[in-house]
Residue, then its C-alpha position, 0 to 999 in steps of 0.5 A: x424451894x426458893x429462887x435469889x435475884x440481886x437487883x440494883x437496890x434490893x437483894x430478893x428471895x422468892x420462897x416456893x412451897x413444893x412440899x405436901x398438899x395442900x400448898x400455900x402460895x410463894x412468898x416474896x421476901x425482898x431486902x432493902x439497906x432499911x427494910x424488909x418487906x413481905x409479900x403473898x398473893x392471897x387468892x380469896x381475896x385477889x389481893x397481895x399482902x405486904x409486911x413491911x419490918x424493919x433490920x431490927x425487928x427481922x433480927x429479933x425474928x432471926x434470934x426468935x427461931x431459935x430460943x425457948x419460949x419467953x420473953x428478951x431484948x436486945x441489948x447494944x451493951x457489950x456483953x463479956 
């Protein structure tokens, strides 16, 4: 499950694990025009975590999910 709010400068998406036991707490993922960051609530510590990636590097995360194991790189030349 997963909820999206539109605020003034960033676009968020709350991820909800309401699958099988055991469950993970939510994670929030918020957009930014030059960041995006992610944040979890880890309960042994009492502390939230946040990572902080930039368009390029959630790009690569995108292009990851769906290629075989290796290695790549981005190229901004025009491919034919």
């Amino acid at each position: 499950m997963f909820t999206i709010e539109h605020e003034f400068d960033a676009t968020i998406v709350t991820l909800i694990d309401d699958g099988d036991i055991p469950l993970q707490d939510d994670i929030t993922i918020a957009a930014f025009a030059s960041v995006v960051t992610l944040e979890q609530y880890n309960p042994r510590t009492d502390r939230i975590h946040k990572i902080s990636m930039s368009m390029a590097q959630l790009r690569d995360l995108q292009a990851a999910l769906n290629l075989p194991e290796g290695s790549y790189r981005f190229s901004d030349a025009p491919t034919d």
